[in-house]
C-alpha positions as CSV (number, residue, x, y, z in Angstrom):
1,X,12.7,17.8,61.6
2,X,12.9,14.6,63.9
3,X,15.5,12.3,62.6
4,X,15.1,8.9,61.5
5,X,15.3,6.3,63.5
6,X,16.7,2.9,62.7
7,X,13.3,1.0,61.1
8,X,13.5,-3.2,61.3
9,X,14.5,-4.9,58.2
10,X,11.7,-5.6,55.8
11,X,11.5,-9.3,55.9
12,X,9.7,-9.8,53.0
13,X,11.6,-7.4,50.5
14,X,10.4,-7.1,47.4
15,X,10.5,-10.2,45.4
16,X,8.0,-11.0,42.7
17,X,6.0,-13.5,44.9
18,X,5.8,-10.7,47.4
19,X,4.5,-7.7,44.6
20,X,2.0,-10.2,43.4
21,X,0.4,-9.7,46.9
22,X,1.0,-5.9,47.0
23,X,-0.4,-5.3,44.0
24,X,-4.0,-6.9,43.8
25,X,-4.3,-4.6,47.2
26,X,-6.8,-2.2,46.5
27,X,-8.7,0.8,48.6
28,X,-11.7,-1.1,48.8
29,X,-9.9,-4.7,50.0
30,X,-7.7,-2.7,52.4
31,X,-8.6,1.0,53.4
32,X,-12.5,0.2,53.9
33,X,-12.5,1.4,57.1
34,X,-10.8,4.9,55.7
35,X,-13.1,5.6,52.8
36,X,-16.3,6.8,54.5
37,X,-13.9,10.0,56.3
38,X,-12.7,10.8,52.8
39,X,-13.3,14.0,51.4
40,X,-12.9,15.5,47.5
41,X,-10.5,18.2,48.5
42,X,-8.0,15.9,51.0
43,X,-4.5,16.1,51.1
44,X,-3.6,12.6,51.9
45,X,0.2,11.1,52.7
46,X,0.0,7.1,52.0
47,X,2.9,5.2,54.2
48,X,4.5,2.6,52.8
49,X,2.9,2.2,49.3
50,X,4.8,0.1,47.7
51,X,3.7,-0.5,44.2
52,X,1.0,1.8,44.7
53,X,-2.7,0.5,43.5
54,X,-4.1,1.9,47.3
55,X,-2.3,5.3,46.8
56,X,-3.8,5.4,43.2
57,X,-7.2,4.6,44.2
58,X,-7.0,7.0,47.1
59,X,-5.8,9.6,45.0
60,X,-9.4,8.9,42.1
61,X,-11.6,9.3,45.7
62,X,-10.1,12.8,46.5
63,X,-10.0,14.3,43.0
64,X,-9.5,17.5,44.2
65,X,-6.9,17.3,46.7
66,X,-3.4,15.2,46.5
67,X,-1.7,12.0,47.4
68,X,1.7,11.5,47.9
69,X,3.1,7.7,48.3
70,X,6.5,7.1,50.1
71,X,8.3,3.9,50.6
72,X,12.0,3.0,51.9
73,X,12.6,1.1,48.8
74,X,13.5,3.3,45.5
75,X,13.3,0.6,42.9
76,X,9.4,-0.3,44.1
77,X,8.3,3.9,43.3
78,X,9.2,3.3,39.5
79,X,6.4,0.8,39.5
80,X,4.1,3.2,41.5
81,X,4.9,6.3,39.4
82,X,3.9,3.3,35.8
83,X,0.5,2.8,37.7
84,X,-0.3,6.3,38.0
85,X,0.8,7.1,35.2
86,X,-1.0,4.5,33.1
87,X,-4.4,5.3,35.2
88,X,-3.6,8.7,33.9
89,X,-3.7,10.1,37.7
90,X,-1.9,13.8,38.1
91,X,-2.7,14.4,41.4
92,X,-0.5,11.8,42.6
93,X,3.5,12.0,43.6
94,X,6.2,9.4,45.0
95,X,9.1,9.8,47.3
96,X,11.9,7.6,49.2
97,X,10.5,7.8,53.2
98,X,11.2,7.0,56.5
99,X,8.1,6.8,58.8
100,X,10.1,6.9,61.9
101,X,11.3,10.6,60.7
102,X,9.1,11.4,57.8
103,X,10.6,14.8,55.4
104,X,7.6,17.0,55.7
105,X,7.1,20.1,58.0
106,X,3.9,19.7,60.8
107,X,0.0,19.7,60.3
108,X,0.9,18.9,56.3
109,X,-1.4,16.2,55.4
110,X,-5.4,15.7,56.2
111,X,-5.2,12.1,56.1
112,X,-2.0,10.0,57.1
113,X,-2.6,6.3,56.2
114,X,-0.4,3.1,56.6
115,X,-1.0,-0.3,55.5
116,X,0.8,-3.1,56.4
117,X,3.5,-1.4,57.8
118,X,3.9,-1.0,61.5
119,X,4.2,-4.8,62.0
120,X,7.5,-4.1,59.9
121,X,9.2,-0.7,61.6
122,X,11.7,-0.9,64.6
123,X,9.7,1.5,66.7
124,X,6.3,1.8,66.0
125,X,4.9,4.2,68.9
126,X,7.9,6.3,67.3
127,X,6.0,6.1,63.6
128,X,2.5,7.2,65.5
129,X,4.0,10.7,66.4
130,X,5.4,11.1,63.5
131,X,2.3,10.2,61.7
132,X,0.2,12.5,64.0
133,X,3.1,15.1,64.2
134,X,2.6,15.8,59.8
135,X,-1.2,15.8,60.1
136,X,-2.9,19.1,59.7
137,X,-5.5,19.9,63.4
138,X,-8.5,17.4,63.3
139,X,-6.8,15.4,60.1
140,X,-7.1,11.4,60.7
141,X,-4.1,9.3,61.4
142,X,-5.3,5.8,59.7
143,X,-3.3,2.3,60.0
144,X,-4.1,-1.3,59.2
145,X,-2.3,-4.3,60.7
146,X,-2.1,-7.8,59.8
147,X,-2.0,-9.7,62.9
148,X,-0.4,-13.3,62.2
149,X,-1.3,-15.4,65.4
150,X,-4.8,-15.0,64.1
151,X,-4.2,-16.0,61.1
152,X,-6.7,-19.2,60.2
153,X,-7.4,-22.0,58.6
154,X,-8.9,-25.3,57.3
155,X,-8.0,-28.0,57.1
156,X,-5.4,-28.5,59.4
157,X,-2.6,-29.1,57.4
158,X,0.3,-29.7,59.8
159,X,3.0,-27.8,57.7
160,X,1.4,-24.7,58.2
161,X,1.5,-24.4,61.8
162,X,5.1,-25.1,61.7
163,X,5.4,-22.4,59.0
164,X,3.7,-19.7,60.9
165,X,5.5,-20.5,63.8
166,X,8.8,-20.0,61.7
167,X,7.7,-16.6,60.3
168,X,6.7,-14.8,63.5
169,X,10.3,-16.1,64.5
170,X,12.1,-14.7,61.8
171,X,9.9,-11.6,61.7
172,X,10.4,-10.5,65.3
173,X,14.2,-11.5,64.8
174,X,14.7,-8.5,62.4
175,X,12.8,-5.7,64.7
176,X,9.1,-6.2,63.8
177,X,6.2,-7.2,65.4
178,X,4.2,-9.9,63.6
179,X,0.8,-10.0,65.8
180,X,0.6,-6.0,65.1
181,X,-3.1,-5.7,64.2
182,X,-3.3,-6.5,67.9
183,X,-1.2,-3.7,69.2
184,X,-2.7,-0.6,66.9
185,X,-4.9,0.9,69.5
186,X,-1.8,0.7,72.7
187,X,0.6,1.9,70.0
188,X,-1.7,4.7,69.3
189,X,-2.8,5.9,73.1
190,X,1.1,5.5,73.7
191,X,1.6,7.8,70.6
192,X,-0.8,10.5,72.7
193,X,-3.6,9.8,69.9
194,X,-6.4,10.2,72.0
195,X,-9.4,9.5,69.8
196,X,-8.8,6.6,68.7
197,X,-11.5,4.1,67.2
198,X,-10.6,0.4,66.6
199,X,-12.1,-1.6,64.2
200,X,-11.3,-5.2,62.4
201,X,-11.8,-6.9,59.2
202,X,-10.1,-10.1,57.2
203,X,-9.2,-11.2,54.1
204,X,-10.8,-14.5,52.6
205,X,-9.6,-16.5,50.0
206,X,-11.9,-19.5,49.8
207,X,-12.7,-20.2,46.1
208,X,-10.3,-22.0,44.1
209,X,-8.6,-18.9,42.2
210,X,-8.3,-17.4,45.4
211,X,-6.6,-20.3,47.0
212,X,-4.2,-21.3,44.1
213,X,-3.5,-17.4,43.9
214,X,-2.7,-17.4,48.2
215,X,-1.2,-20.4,48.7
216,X,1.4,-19.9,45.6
217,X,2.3,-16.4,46.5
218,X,3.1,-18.0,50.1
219,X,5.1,-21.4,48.4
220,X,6.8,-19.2,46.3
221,X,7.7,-16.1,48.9
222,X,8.9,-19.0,51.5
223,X,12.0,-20.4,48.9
224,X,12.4,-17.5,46.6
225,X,12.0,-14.1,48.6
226,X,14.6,-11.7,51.1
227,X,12.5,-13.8,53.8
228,X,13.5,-16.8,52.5
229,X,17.3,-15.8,53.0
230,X,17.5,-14.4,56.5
231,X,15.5,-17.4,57.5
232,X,18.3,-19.5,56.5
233,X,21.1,-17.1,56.9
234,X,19.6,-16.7,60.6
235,X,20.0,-19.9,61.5
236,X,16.1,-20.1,61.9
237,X,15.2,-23.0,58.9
238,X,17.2,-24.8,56.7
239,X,16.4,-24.9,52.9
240,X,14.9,-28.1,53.5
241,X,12.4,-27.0,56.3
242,X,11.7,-24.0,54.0
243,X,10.6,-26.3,51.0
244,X,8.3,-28.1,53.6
245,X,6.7,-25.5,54.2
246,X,6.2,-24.2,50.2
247,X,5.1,-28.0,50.0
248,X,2.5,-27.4,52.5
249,X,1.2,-24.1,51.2
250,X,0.6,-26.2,47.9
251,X,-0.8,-29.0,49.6
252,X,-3.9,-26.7,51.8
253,X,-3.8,-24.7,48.0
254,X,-5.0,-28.3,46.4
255,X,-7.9,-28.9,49.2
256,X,-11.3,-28.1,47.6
257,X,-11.9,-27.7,51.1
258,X,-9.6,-25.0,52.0
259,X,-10.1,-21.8,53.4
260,X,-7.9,-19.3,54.9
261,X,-8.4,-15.6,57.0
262,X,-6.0,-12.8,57.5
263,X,-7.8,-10.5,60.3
264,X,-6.9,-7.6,60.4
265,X,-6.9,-4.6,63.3
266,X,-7.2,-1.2,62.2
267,X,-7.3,2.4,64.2
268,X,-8.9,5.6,63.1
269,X,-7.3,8.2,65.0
270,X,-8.3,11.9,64.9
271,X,-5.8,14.6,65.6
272,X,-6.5,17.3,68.3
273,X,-7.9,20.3,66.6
């Protein structure tokens, strides 16, 4: 089994502000590009699953196959292991992973999927094999990316430039790579994927629930969160910067006017039979 290699520090960590995000994720808002290749009987392996609402949902669309969520962080499975539990799922199971060296023998899985996590591991080229390495001849490796620089919005509320600015800086500071949606389909060739299709979609939050719902999960994750304290403890913001920057989420939040994107690149890779 290939051994683990050291993965970049989370920079969000899991703060409440940052579970409020992870868990309105769904399948639909974040796997659509997955769901039309699923099949009743899969075997699927969901990377970095966090609270798990995508692994749940994936595990209701193969009802007669299996899921199994794993995540670095322990403490974030008891919430995934409450959600199943309470959608009464039992085809579902959670376990402490590494993607860079994941604990399952080859060709295990027909679907490896990933959300929102190559942007955060040390070597992601590294996470590709391993990804391809545990699924089974012709089984789909599938991974969504956030990509930050082309994150959007209106209006123009000064603060938030300086904010994103600040997070690609901290982000790339602890090992990741913040402008990953960009990257999937290189990481993937460089992986020896070879059929690879890249697609793209964004998230939208536009109406006022959505923004007041965005734009305090942000003011609230940029003072209160594990990103908040290596920005400071890294010497990239001070406290005060960091409350600017809450102060400008809030303000783009208040704008009637406001709407914000998240695009996102996503690859659909299918393993050599």
């Amino acid at each position: 089994m290939p051994k683990a290699q050291e993965t970049a520090v989370y920079t969000h960590g899991h703060h409440e502000s940052v579970l409020r995000s992870h868990t309105w994720r769904t399948a639909a808002n974040s796997a659509g590009y997955l769901l039309g290749a699923l099949e009743p009987h899969m075997c699927v392996l969901d990377i970095g699953c966090g609270p798990g609402t995508i692994t749940a949902d994936l595990a209701e669309l193969v009802p007669d196959g299996r899921v199994t969520g794993i995540d670095m962080e322990a403490g974030v499975l008891d919430k995934a292991r409450a959600a199943a539990a309470e959608r009464g799922l039992r085809t579902v199971e959670f376990a402490v992973g590494d993607v860079h060296g994941l604990d399952f023998p080859n060709d295990t899985f027909d679907v490896v999927h990933a959300h929102q996590v190559l942007q955060h591991v040390g070597d992601p080229v590294q996470a590709l094999r391993e990804m391809k390495r545990v699924a089974r001849p012709s089984g789909i490796v599938a991974v969504r990316d956030a990509d930050y620089a082309a994150m959007t919005w209106f209006p123009e509320v000064p603060g938030l430039d300086d904010w994103l600015e600040l997070y690609r800086r901290v982000a790339r500071a602890h090992g990741g790579e913040p402008d990953a949606g960009r990257r999937l389909r290189s990481w993937a060739l460089a992986a020896g994927l070879a059929e690879v299709t890249a697609t793209s979609t964004a998230w939208t939050f536009s109406t006022t629930a959505e923004r007041e719902w965005w734009s305090g999960l942000w003011a609230d994750r940029t003072v209160a969160s594990d990103y908040a304290e290596r920005a400071t403890r890294g010497g990239h913001a001070t406290v005060e910067q960091l409350a600017a920057a809450a102060g400008a989420w809030r303000e783009w939040g208040c704008r009637e006017d406001g709407w914000f994107s998240v695009l996102h690149g996503e690859i659909l890779c299918r393993k050599e039979a």
